[in-house]
C-alpha positions as a printed NumPy array, in Angstrom:
array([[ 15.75 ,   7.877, -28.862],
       [ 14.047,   6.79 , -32.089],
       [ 16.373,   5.629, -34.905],
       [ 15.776,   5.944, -38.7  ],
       [ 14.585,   8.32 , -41.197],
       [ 10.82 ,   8.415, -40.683],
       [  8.954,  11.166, -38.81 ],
       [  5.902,  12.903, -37.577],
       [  2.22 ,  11.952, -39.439],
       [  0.725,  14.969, -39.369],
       [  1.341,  15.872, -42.583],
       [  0.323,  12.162, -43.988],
       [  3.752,  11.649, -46.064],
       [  6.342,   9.543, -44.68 ],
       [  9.487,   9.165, -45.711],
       [ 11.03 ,   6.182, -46.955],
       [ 12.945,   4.827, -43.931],
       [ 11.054,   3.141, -40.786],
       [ 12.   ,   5.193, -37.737],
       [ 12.614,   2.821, -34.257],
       [ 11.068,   3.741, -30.793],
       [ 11.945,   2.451, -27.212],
       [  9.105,   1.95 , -25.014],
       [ 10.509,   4.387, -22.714],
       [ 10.586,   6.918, -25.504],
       [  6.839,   6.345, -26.3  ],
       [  6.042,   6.348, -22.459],
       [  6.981,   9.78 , -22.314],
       [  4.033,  11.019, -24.798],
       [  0.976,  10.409, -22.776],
       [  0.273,  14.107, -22.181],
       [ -2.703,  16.367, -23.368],
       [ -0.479,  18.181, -25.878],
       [  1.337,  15.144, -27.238],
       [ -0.138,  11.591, -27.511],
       [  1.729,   8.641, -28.384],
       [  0.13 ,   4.478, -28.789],
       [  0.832,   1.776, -30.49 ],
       [ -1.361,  -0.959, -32.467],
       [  0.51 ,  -4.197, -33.642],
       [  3.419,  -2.583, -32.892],
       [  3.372,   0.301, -35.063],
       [  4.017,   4.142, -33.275],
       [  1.151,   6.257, -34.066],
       [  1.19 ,  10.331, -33.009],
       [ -2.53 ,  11.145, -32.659],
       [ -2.159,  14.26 , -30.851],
       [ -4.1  ,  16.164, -33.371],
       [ -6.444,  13.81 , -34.578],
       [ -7.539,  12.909, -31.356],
       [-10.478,  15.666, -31.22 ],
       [-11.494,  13.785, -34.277],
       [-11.812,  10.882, -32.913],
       [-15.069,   9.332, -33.256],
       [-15.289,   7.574, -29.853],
       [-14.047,  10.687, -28.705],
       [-10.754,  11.96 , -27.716],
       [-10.499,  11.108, -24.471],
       [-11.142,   7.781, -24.793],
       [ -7.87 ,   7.236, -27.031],
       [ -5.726,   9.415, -24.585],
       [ -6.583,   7.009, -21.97 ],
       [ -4.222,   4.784, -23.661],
       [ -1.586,   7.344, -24.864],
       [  1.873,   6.168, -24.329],
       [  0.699,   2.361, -24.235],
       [  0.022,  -0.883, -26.208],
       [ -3.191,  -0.067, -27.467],
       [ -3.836,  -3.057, -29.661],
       [ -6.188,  -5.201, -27.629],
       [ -8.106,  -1.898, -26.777],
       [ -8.85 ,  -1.018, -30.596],
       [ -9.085,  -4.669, -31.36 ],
       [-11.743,  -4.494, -28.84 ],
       [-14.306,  -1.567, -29.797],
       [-13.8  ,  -1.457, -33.911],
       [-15.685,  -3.466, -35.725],
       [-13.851,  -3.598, -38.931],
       [ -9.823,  -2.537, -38.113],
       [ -9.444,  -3.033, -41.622],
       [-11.435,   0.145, -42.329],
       [ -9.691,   2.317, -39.49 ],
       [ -5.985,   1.18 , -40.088],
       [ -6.525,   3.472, -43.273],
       [ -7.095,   6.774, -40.937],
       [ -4.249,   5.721, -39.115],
       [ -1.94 ,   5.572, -41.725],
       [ -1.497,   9.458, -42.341],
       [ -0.589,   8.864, -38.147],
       [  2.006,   6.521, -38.269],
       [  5.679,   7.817, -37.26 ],
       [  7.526,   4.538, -37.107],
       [  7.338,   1.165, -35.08 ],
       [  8.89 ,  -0.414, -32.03 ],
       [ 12.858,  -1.217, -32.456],
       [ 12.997,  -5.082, -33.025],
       [ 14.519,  -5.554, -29.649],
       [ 11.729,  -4.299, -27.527],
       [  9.118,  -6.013, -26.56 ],
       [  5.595,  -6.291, -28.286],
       [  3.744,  -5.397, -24.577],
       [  4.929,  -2.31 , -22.066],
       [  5.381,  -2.379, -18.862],
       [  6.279,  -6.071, -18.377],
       [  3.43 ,  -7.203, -18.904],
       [  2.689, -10.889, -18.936],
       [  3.769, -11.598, -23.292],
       [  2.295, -15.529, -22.721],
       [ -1.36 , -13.903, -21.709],
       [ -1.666, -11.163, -23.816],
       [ -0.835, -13.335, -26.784],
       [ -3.302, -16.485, -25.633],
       [ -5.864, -13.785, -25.271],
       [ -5.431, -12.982, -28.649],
       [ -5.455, -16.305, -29.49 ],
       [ -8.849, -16.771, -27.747],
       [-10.577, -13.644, -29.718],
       [ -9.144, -15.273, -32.884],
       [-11.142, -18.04 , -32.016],
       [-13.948, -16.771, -31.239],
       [-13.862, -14.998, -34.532],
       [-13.883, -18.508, -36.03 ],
       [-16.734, -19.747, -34.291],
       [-18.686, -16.938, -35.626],
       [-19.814, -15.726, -32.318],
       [-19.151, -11.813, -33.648],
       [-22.249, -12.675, -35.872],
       [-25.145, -11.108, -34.706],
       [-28.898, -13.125, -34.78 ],
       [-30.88 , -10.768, -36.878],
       [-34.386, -12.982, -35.103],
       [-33.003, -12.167, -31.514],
       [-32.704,  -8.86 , -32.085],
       [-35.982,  -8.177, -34.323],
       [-38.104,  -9.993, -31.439],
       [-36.308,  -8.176, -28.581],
       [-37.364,  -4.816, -29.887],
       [-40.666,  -6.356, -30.798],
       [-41.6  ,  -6.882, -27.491],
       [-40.72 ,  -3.089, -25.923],
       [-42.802,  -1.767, -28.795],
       [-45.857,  -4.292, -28.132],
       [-45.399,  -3.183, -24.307],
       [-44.975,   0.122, -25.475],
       [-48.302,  -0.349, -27.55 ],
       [-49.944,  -2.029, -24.644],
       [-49.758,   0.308, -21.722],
       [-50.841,   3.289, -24.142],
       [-54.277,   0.749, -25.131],
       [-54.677,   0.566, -21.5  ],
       [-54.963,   4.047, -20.847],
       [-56.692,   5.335, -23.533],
       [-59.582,   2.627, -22.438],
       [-59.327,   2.212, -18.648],
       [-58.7  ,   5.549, -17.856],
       [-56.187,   6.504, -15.585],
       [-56.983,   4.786, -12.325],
       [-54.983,   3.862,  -9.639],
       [-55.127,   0.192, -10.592],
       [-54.494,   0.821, -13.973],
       [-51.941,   3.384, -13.542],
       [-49.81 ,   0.935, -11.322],
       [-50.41 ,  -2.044, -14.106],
       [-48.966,   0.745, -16.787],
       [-46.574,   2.155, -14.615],
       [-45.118,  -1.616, -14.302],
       [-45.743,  -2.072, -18.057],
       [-43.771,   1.346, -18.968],
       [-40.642,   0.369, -16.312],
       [-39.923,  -2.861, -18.382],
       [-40.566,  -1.433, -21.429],
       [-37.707,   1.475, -21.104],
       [-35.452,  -1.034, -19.   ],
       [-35.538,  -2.64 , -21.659],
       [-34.932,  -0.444, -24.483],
       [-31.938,   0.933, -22.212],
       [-29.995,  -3.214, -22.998],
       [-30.921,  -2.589, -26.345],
       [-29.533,   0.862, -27.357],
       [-26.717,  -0.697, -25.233],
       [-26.148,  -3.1  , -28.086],
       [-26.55 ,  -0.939, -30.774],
       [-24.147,   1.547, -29.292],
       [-21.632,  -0.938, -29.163],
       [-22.087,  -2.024, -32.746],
       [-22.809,  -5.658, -31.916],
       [-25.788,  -5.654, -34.309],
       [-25.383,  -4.65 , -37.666],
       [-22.08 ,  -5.435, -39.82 ],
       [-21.797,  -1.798, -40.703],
       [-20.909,   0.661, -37.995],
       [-23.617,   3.339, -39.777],
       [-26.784,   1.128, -39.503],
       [-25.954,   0.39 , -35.687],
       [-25.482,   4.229, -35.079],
       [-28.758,   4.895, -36.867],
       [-30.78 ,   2.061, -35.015],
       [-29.376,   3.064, -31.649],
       [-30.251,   7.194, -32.284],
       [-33.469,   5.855, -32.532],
       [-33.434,   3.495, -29.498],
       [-31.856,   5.809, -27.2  ],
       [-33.147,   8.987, -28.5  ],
       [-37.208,   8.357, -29.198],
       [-37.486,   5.23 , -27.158],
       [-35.313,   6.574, -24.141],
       [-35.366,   9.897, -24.883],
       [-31.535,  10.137, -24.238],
       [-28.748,  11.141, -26.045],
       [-26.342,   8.929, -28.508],
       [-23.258,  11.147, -28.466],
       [-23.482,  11.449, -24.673],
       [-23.77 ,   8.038, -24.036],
       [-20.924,   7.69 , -26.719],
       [-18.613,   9.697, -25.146],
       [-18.794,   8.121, -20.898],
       [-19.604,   4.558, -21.802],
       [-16.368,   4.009, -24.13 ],
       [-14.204,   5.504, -21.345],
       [-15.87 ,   3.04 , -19.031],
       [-15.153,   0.256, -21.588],
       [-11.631,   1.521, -21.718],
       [-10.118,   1.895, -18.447],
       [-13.227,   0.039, -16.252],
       [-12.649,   1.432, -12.158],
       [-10.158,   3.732, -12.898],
       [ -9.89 ,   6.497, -11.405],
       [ -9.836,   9.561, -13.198],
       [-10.448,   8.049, -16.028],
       [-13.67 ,   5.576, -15.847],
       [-16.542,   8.748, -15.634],
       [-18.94 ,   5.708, -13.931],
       [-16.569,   5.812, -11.03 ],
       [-15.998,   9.602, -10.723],
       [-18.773,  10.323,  -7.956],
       [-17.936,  14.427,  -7.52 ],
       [-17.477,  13.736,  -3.902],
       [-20.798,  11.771,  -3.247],
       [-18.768,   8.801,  -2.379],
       [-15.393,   7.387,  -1.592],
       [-15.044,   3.918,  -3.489],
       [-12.808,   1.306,  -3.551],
       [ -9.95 ,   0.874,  -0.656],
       [ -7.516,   3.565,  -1.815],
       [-10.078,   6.599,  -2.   ],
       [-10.834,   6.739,   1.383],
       [ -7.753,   6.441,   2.783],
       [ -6.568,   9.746,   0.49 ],
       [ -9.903,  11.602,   1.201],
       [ -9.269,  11.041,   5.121],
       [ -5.218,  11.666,   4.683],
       [ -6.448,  15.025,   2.731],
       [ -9.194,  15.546,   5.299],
       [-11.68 ,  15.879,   2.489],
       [-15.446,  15.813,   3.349],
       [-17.839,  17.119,   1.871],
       [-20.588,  14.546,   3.041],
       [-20.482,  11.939,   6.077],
       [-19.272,   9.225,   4.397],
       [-19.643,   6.645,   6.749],
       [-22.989,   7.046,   5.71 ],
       [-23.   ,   6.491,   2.333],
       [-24.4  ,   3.385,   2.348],
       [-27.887,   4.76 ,   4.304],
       [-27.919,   8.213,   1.68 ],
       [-26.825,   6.227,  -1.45 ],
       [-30.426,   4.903,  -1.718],
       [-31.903,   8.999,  -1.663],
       [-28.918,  10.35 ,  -3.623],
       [-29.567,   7.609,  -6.687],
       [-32.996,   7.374,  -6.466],
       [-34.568,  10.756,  -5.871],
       [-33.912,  12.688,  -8.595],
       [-34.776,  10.247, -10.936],
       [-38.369,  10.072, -10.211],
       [-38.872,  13.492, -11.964],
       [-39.642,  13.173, -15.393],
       [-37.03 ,  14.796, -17.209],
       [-34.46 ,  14.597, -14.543],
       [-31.849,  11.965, -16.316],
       [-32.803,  13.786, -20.131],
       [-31.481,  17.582, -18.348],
       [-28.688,  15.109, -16.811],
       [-27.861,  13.747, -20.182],
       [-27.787,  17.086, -22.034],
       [-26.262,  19.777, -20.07 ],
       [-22.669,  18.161, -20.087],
       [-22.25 ,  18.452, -24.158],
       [-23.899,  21.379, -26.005],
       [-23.938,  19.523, -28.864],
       [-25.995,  16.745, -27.393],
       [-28.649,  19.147, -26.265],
       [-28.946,  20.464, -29.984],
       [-29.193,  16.795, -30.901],
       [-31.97 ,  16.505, -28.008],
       [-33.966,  19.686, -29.057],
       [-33.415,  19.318, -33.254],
       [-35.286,  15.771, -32.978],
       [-37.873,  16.395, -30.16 ],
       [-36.077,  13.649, -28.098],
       [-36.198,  15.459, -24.645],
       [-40.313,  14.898, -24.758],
       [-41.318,  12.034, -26.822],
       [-41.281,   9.783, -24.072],
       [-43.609,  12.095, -22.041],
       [-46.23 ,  12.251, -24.501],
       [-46.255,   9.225, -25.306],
       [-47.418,   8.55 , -21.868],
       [-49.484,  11.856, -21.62 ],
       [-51.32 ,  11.28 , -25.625],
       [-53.467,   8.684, -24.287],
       [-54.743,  10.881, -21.029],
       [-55.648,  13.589, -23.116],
       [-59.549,  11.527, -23.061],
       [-62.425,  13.383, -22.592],
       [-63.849,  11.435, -19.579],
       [-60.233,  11.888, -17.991],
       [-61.   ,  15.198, -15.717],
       [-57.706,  15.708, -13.901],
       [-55.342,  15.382, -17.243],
       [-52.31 ,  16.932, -16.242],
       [-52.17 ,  14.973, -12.677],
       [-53.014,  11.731, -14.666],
       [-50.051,  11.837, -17.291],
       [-47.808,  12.985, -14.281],
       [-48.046,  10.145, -11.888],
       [-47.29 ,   7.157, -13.861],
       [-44.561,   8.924, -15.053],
       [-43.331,   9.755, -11.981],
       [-43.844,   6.167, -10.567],
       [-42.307,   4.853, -13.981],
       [-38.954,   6.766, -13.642],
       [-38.763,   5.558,  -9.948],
       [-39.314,   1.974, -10.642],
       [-36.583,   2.25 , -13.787],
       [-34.287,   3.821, -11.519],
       [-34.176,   1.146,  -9.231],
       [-33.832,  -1.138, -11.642],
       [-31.475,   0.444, -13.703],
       [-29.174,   1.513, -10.582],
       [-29.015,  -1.891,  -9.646],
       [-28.326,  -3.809, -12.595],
       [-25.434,  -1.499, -13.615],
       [-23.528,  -1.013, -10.286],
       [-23.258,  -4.717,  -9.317],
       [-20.931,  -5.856, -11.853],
       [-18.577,  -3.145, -10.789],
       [-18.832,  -1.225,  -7.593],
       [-18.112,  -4.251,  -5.826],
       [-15.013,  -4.812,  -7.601],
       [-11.506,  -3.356,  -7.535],
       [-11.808,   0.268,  -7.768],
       [ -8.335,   2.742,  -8.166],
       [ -5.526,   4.725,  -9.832],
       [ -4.457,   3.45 , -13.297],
       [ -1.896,   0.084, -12.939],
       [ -1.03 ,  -0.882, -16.578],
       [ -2.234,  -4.029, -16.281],
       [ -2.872,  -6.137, -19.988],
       [ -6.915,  -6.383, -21.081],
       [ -7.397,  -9.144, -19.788],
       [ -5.998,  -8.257, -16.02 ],
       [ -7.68 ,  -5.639, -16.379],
       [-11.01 ,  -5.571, -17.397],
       [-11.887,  -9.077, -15.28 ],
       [-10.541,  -6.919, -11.968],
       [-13.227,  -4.19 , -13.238],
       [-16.217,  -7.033, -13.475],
       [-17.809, -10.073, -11.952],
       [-20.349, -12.172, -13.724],
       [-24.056, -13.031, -12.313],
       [-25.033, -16.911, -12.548],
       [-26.277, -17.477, -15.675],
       [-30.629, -18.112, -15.82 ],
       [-33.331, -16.866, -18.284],
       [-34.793, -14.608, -15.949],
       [-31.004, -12.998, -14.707],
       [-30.14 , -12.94 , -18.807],
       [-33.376, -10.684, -19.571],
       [-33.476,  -8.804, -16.069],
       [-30.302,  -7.507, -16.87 ],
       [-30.198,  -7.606, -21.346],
       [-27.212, -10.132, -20.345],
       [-25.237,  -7.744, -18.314],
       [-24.66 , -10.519, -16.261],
       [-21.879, -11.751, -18.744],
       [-20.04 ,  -8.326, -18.08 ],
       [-16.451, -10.133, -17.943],
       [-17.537, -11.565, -21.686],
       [-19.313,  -8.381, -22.931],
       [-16.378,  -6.255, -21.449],
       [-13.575,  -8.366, -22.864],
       [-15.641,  -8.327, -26.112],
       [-17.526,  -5.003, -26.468],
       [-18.578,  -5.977, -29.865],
       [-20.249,  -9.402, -29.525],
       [-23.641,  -9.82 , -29.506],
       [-24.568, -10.802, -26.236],
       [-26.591, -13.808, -27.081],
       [-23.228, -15.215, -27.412],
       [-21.44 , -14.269, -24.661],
       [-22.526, -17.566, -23.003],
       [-20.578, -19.394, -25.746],
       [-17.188, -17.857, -24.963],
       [-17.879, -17.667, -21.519],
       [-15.973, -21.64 , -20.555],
       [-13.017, -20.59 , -23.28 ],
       [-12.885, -17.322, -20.638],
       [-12.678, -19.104, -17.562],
       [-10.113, -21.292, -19.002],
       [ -7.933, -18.778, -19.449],
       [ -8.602, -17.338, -16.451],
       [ -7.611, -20.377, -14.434],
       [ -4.554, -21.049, -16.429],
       [ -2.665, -17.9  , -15.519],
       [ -4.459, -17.71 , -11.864],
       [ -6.623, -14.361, -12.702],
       [ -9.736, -14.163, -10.511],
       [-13.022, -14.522, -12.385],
       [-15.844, -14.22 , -10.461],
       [-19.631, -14.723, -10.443],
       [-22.049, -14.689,  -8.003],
       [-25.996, -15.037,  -7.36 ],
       [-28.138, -11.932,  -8.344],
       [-29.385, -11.485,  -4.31 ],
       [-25.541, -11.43 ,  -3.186],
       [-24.712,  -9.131,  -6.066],
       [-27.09 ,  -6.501,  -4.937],
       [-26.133,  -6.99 ,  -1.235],
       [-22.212,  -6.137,  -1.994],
       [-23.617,  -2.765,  -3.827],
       [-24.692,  -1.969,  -0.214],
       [-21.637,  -4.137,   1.592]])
């Protein structure tokens, strides 16, 4: 039991005296009705102000009744800034005997980890390169800007629809890395700017939604293959993944699909859909009502239609409906594969199963495995294929991720943790393997 004269932060007024908690106390508040976490050993009770949670609230009740301090290390930007909304939260701290990690955890790692972010911070590699950035959204909007000059003067041709179709595919590939960046706030030094830049990448360049993507990808970053709690790897009984799944599903004799298969139907069930236009928009929206209003209010659900469709609307083009529709259609295949593939082969091929505990480091490296480092494999996949770097540090900007990469592995090799990396052909193979 706690000790001491301090209690609950709801109402924001503590009393004098620190109260002292056990870790087996705080392991006991990791329900929906009563969450429990600490940060730098401090006790917070964010029960309540979970739902206000900007990352969303289940993203911090994936780590209720836990060390949480690498995790909001990890995805704030200035700590400074949010210890002040935790302070009405705070309830007391760990008793001096217990130890700073749960779960007995390795103390030696978790603290040279910390060491190694520290350093980082020092070699400025949380700075962002205002050029790389300005010329990496230069060059969607010039393709953007290209492929509509091409139609409105070549007409809509098959020759010219497949060069546009190609044109369009890299284009929104690769506005998808960039509102990737902005959502995780690796650009700008002030969390507002990056939310306001990557509204407008996702929303009028993808035609997506920013709270959506907001509230899956954090829970990703969070708890990476985790069952039950990583959305990415909840499949609503498409497929069985990892090594435990399938073992339950057959124990449970649970099938809803032959999954022996799923390797032959994956290809259909990811693809498919997809090529109609407003397939992954519907897909985005329908799970938060709010992000449909968000969709509707600003016209984001059809900008990227017309601005395929505007330049079609030509005189000399006769069949205008059927020209606007194909490329679009052939567009959203093409992205698909290339999206599908780029995101599932830093992950699906890893460890996949129930929650273990394990320290950030542990943890997210079991999650991800890194593709060989070239030009082509850094803007095929917006440097994806540092996903051990970016997931270790959501924040950086990913032109540095090669930087902290050797400090990584270093680590890595000194306490014996698996990091792995692998050609781009192999990667895609083990999706399939």
């Amino acid at each position: 039991m706690g000790k001491g004269g301090e209690k609950g932060g709801e109402s924001g007024e503590p009393e004098a005296q620190i109260r002292f908690y056990t870790w087996e106390e705080i392991q006991k508040h990791n329900l929906r009705t009563d969450k429990w976490l600490v940060i730098e050993r401090k006790v917070y009770n964010v029960t309540q102000w979970a739902n206000r949670h900007p990352g969303g609230q289940r993203v911090i009740s994936h780590c209720a009744g836990e060390d949480a301090t690498d995790a909001f290390q990890a995805f704030h930007i200035n700590p400074t800034l949010v210890r002040k909304f935790l302070k009405p939260l705070l309830i007391g701290e760990l008793a001096p005997g217990e130890p700073s990690h749960d779960r007995d955890k390795n103390s030696q790692l978790v603290e040279d980890f910390r060491t190694l972010r520290k350093t980082a911070e020092d070699m400025n590699l949380f700075r962002a390169n205002p050029l790389f950035f300005s010329l990496y959204l230069g060059h969607i909007i010039a393709l953007e800007v290209l492929a509509w000059l091409m139609v409105s003067y070549l007409g809509t041709g098959w020759i010219t629809t497949l060069i546009v179709a190609c044109i369009l595919t890299t284009s929104q590939a690769q506005a998808g890395w960039l509102q990737h960046d902005f959502g995780h706030l690796s650009v700008f030094k002030k969390s507002s700017w990056n939310h306001i830049v990557h509204k407008f990448v996702i929303g009028h360049l993808k035609g997506a939604s920013a709270n959506w993507w907001n509230h899956r990808h954090f829970q990703h970053h969070a708890k990476p293959n985790i069952f039950k709690k990583d959305p990415d790897v909840n499949m609503l009984h498409i497929f069985v993944l990892g090594e435990t799944q399938p073992v339950e599903y057959g124990k449970k004799k649970l099938k809803y699909l032959p999954y022996n298969h799923q390797h032959e139907y994956f290809f259909l069930s990811e693809y498919l859909p997809r090529t109609l236009p407003f397939f992954p928009e519907c897909q985005l929206t329908f799970p938060a009502p709010t992000a449909l209003a968000e969709q509707l209010l600003k016209s984001q659900l059809i900008l990227p239609f017309l601005r395929t469709a505007i330049p079609c609307a030509s005189p000399k083009i006769s069949s205008y409906p059927l020209s606007c529709f194909l490329p679009l259609c052939f567009r959203r295949f093409l992205e698909s594969h290339w999206f599908v593939w780029v995101t599932q082969m830093n992950h699906i091929p890893m460890e996949i199963d129930c929650e273990k505990h394990r320290d950030w480091l542990s943890s997210q490296v079991a999650a991800t495995c890194n593709i060989e480092q070239s030009f082509f494999n850094d803007w095929f996949t917006g440097h994806l294929n540092f996903q051990i770097e970016h997931h270790l540090f959501p924040t950086m900007p990913r032109h540095n991720f090669w930087k902290v990469k050797p400090l990584v592995k270093s680590l890595c090799a000194k306490y014996g943790v698996q990091y792995e990396e692998k050609p781009l052909g192999k990667a895609f193979i083990d999706i399939v393997g």
